[in-house]
Residue, then its C-alpha position, 0 to 999 in steps of 0.5 A: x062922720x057919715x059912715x060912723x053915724x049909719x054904723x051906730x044906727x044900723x047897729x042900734x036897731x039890730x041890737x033891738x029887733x034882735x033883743x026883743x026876739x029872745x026877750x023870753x030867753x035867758x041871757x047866756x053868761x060869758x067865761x069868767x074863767x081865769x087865764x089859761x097859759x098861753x104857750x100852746x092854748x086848749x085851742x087846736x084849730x089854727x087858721x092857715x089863712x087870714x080869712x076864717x074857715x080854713x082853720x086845721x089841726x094845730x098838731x099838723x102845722x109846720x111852725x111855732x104858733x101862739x094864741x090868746x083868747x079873750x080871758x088871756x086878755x083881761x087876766x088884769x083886769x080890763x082887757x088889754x091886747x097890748x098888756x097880753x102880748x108883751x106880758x104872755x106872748x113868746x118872742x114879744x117885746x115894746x119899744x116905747x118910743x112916744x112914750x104913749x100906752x096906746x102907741x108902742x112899737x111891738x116887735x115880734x123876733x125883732x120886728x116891728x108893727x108900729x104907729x110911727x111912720x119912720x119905722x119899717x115895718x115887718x108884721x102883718x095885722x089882720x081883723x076879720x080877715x082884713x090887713x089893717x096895716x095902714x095905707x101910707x106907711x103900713x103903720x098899725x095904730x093899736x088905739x083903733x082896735x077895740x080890746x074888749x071885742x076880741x075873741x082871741x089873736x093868733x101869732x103867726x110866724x113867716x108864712x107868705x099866704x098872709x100878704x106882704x109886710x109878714x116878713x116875721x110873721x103875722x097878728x091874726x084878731x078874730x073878733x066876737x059876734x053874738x054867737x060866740x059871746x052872750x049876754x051883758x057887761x059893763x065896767x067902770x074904773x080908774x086909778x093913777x095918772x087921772x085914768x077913768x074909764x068905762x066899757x060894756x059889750x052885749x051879745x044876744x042870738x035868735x036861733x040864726x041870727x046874733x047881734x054884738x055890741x061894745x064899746x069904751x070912753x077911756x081919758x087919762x092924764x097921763x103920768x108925763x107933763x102934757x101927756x093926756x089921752x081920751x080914747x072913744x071906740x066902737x064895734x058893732x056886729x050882727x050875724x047869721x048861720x044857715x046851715x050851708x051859709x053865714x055872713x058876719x057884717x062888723x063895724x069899728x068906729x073910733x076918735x082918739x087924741x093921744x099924746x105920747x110925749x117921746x124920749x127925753x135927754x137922760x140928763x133931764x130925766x135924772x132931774x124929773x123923769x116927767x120931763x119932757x123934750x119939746x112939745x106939743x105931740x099929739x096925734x088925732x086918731x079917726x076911723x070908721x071900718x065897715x067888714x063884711x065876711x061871708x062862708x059858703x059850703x058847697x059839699x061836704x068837701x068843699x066850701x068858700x070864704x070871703x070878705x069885702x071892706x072900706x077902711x076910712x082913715x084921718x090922723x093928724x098930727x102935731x110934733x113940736x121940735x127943735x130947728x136949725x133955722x138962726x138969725x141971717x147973719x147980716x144981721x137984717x132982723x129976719x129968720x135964715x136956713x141953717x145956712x145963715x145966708x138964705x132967709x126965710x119965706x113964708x107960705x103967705x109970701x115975704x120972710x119971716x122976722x126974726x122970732x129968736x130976737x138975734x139968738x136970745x130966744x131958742x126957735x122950733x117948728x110945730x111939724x103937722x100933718x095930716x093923713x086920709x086914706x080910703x081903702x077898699x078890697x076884699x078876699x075870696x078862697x075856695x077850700x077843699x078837704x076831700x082825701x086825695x090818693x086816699x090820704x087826708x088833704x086840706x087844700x086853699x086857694x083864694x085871691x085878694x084885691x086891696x086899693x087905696x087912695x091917700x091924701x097927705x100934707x105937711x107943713x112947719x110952723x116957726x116958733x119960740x121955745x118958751x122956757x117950759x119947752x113948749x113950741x109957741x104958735x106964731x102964724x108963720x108957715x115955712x116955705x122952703x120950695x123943692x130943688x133948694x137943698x133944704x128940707x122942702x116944705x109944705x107937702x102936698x102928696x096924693x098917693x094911690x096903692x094896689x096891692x094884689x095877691x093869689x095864694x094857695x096853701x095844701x097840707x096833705x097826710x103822708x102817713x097818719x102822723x105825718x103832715x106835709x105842707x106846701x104853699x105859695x103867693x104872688x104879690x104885685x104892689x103898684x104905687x102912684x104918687x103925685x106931688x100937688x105942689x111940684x114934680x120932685x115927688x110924682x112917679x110911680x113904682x111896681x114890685x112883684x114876686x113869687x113867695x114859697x113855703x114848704x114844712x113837715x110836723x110828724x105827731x110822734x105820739x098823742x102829747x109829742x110833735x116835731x115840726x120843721x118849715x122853710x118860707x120865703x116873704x116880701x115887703x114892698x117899700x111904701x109910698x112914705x118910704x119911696x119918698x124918703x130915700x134919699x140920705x142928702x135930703x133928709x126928711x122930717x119924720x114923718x111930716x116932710x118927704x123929698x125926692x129919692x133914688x128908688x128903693x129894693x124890696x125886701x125879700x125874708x127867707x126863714x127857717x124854723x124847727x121845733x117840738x112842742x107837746x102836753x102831758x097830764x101832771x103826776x098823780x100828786x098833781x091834778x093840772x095838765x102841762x103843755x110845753x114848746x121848743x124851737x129854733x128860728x132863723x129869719x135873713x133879710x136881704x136888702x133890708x130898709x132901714x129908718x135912718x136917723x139923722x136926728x130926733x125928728x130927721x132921717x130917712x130910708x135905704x137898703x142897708x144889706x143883709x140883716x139876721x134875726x134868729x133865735x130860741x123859743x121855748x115854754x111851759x104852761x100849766x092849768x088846773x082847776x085852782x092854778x095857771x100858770x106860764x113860763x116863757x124865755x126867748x132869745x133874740x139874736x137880731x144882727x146886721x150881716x152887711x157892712x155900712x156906714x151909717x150918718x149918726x151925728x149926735x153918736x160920741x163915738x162918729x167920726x168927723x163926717x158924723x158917720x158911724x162905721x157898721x160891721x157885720x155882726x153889730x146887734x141891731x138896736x132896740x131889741x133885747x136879746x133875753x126875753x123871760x115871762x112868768x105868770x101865775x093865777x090861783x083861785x083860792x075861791x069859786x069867786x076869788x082869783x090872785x095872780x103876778x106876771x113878771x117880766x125880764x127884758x135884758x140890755x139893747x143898744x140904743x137907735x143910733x148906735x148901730x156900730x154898739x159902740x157906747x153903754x147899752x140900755x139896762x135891761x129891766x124886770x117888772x112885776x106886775x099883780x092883780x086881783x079879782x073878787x065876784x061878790x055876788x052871781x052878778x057883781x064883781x070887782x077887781x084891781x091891778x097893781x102895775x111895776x109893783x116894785x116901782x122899777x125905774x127903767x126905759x125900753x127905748x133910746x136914741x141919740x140927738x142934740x139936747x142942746x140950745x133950748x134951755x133943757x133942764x140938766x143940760x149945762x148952759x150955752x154947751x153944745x152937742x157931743x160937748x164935755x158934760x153933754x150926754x146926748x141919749x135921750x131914752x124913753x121912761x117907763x111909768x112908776x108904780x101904778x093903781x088901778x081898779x074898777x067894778x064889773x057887773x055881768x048879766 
């Protein structure tokens, strides 16, 4: 990768030149303080754009704000943004659905950013200023962000100055550079599952200039049969601060294979829970991510920021399913459509013999894609803070340009289900021409995005307690799809609208503010979702795409309401409390849903109204020995509009296989009681102890949208580490994750586990059949031991 070698170069002879101008300096030592709390962090400036320089007082914004910072981040031990947000963030919870800790599915108040094209999403993830939602299916693949280089993530509720897709709001990674982190770490650990893995970052400033540099080797075995990960990350950084201007120039380079196996008949869990359904799943991760940002300070008053980027992405992926392709009933030795009738052709010309030897044999596909994507753009906001009619006044105005170019390509290899479950490679590629009535493929599908936005955001001091806000953005999303290999999926499609937002916070006095706001946000179906609309044609998620009617874009109303504050602990103690409360209520009109017509089908439609609304609420303490955090959430997510929805494997579907939704029904996958607790204690100077325990009650599994069957069981963990510095230089620590072994699953679905020789599912039944269960639910990972060194310089 071209891109990736002039990278690691470029910043390799930075590193030097910059090192060997402070080589008679002393190396700076980074924090090793224990975790804070995270409800309301010591950090009270908070960025009102995603751009950096436009930040204001925390006790003036209009909205529930969270934040962690790097220590939060490694509380157990090696850094972890995913670990941080699900076991300290309000509001945050995962659905495994790949069953792969580098690829969860993070729902924040009920929505989703997620790897899985199929899943629509909701939040916005930003890096260095730059949106990383991807651009296919505006999926955010959290393998490619490199944990160890982030200075801290803010969680930012609805607000439309931060783009499309933050229908709930936006994740907001500001990462470190040499001026925020000195000096040298590296880290060598292990542990369960074969996991073995290795990071350092180096930091070093000149007088102007900085230099920082990380990187991590991480390979697993997993704890799943056939479930192995090797991640290779990279970030690179130099800088430069003048007194009126600075430039930060950034680089992330990642290649990462993973492979999370998905969800598994519940019949055969209760066998092994290291089953698995089919494989293999895999996906090949590559990026190469090059971000410059840059400030300016004209007076004063009055200052500007910008950013400019390429953003190349490659995924390829390999899903091993099942089918319903059979043998032709004429019995003349070939493979038919589920029809029986209509053989099979391959792409190579002719049909495809009979793999199933008459139906003794199970046959599945090996689904693959792959994707490549080149984004370009960049941001540039003026910002003003001079007083206006005498009062204070912090005012933004800014623009964004954001382009892409996507290559995607599908194709379906038949094959025999060995007795193992594995997908058997036979050569022959399925062509199933467009216009037939089948699920076409190969996909051959050029996609082109331009996204474009003009925001401005003004907070002006009514009194010197009260702080109004006021902000507005246009979006206008353009798509251009071609199909390389037919007609059905060439068209283009435009959305636009303007989205505005109004909120107050009144500082009632030095530990006590209230807030209230109202905003208004927009999501534009992406290419993955335009092509993939239509409920006769479902497709195969995510490998094939079909000709559709045009989709609605969601339009988000929100409204929240809160009061948060700190005081100093009682004279017997000698901490400081911070704590929060609110209230939040987002609805969804016209809102897409991922339909699913089996484990590995379905496809997207306007479903309505949807709701999600609820409480947040939490305390923190800190003082020089304890920290600690308590966090509850209630999630209330809910369908408002009444439809029927295709759920064929759901025991309760009629004899259409639809399910009939009612207003009101919850929407799966989202526990509606969320309860985080943590506490660190420093018995020593160098010696640090500390749990997190997490609740997550009952959500209905993803097909079972009418609620009507059992749900799944809520579960707690607990989790616990430890850290001892055994000399000034020298450290070690350990993790003990799901201390107490629970046995849980934080996703489930309906599908057909049947005919392939499942273990635990009764032989020669069928779906829905007495003695079948048809959830397939994703396990969670037993008990597990993890530790490792860690030398500070």
């Amino acid at each position: 990768m071209t891109v990736l070698r002039e990278g690691l170069l470029t910043a390799a002879a930075a590193l030097l030149l910059t090192d060997a101008a402070v080589a008679q300096t002393a190396a700076g030592t980074p924090n090793f303080e224990p975790a804070a709390g995270l409800t309301l962090p010591e950090v009270q400036v908070i960025g009102t754009t995603p751009l950096a320089g436009s930040g204001i007082d925390r006790d003036k914004v209009p909205a529930n704000v969270q934040s962690l910072d790097s220590a939060d981040l490694a509380r157990e031990g090696t850094p972890n943004l995913i670990n941080g947000l699900t076991d300290q963030a309000g509001s945050v919870n995962v659905n495994a659905a790949l069953v792969d800790p580098f690829q969860p599915d993070i729902l924040y108040r009920g929505f989703e950013a997620s790897p899985v094209l199929g899943t629509p999403q909701g939040l916005a993830v930003f890096q260095n200023g730059v949106r990383v939602n991807e651009a296919f299916g505006d999926t955010v693949n959290w393998d490619l962000i490199p944990d160890i280089a982030i200075d801290h993530v803010e969680i930012v509720s609805a607000n439309p100055v931060y783009g499309l897709n933050a229908l709930g709001g936006a994740a907001v990674m500001t990462m470190k550079n040499g001026f925020t982190y000195q000096g040298f770490e590296a880290e060598v650990a292990g542990g369960s599952f074969g996991q073995r893995s290795g990071e350092f970052q180096y930091g070093v400033r000149a007088g102007n200039f900085a230099t920082y540099l990380a990187g991590r080797l991480f390979d697993e075995d997993g704890w799943r049969e056939f479930s192995p990960d090797r991640l290779r990350q990279l970030y690179a950084g130099v800088a430069a601060r003048g007194e009126r201007a600075s430039i930060d120039i950034s680089f992330t380079g990642d290649d990462n294979s993973l492979s999370g196996e998905g969800t598994t008949p519940v019949q055969s869990l209760a066998v092994n829970r290291t089953l698995d359904f089919t494989t293999p799943q895999n996906n090949a991760n590559r990026l190469e991510f090059l971000a410059v940002n840059a400030t300016y300070k004209a007076t004063d008053a009055l200052s500007f920021q910008g950013n400019a980027y390429r953003r190349e992405f490659q995924q390829a992926v390999i899903n091993g399913n099942t089918a319903n392709y059979t043998a032709c009933t004429s019995g003349n030795g070939l493979l038919c459509q589920p029809d029986g009738m209509t053989p099979l052709v391959g792409t190579a010309g002719g049909a495809i013999p009979d793999l199933s030897n008459g139906g003794a044999f199970p046959i599945g596909e090996n689904d693959r894609e792959t994707i490549h994507s080149v984004s370009i753009g960049g941001a540039l906001q003026t910002t003003y803070t001079g007083a206006l009619f005498g009062r204070g006044n912090h005012f933004v105005l800014g623009g964004s340009i954001d382009h892409s170019d996507v290559d995607f390509h599908s194709s379906a290899e038949i094959g025999v289900i060995d007795p193992g479950l594995q997908v058997l490679s036979s050569g022959f590629l399925v062509d199933t021409p467009e216009n037939s009535g089948f699920i076409a493929t190969p996909v051959s599908l050029g996609a082109t995005n331009n996204y474009y936005g003009v925001f401005l955001t003004d907070t002006l001091d009514l009194t010197p307690a009260l702080a109004v806000t006021a902000s507005a953005r246009y979006n206008l999303a353009e798509t251009d799809l071609t199909d390389r290999l037919g007609s059905n999926l060439t068209g283009n499609s435009r959305y636009s609208r303007l989205n505005p937002a109004i909120g107050a916070a009144y500082k009632i006095d030095s530990g006590l503010t209230a807030y209230a706001g109202y905003s208004e946000g927009n999501r534009a179906p992406t290419p993955s979702e335009i092509e993939c609309s239509n409920p006769a044609q479902p497709c195969l998620l995510p490998s094939s795409l079909s000709s559709d009617p045009a989709l609605k874009q969601v339009v988000s109303r929100t409204y929240e309401a809160g009061v948060r504050g700190g005081f100093a602990a009682p004279n017997m103690v000698p901490g400081h409390f911070n704590w929060n409360l609110g209230l939040f209520r987002t609805d969804l009109a016209d809102d897409i849903y991922g339909v699913a017509t089996s484990i590995s089908s379905g496809f997207f439609e306007n479903i309505g109204s949807t709701r999600r609304q609820g409480i947040e609420t939490g305390l923190a303490y800190k003082d020089e020995q304890w920290s600690a955090f308590l966090n509850y959430s209630l999630v209330d997510a809910t369908f408002e509009s009444p439809l029927t929805l295709p759920s064929p494997n759901n025991p309760y579907a009629d004899a259409d296989g639809n399910i009939q939704v009612a207003p009101g029904d919850r929407l799966p996958g989202i526990p509606m009681h969320q309860l985080k607790v943590g506490v660190d204690y420093r018995p020593t100077e160098n010696w640090t102890v500390g749990g997190v325990l997490t609740y997550f009650s009952d959500q209905y599994l993803r097909g079972d949208e009418a609620n009507r069957n059992p749900t799944l069981p809520g579960y707690a963990v607990l989790n616990l580490h430890g850290s001892f510095r055994i000399t000034k230089n020298f450290e070690v620590f350990a993790t003990i994750q799901n201390a107490l072994d629970a046995r849980y699953a934080t996703f489930g679905q309906f599908g057909d586990p049947t005919g392939i020789g499942a273990p635990g599912i009764p032989a020669g039944a069928v779906t829905n059949a007495p003695g079948v269960d048809t959830r397939f639910l994703a396990p969670a990972a037993p008990l597990a031991v993890f530790g490792g060194v860690r030398v500070h310089l």
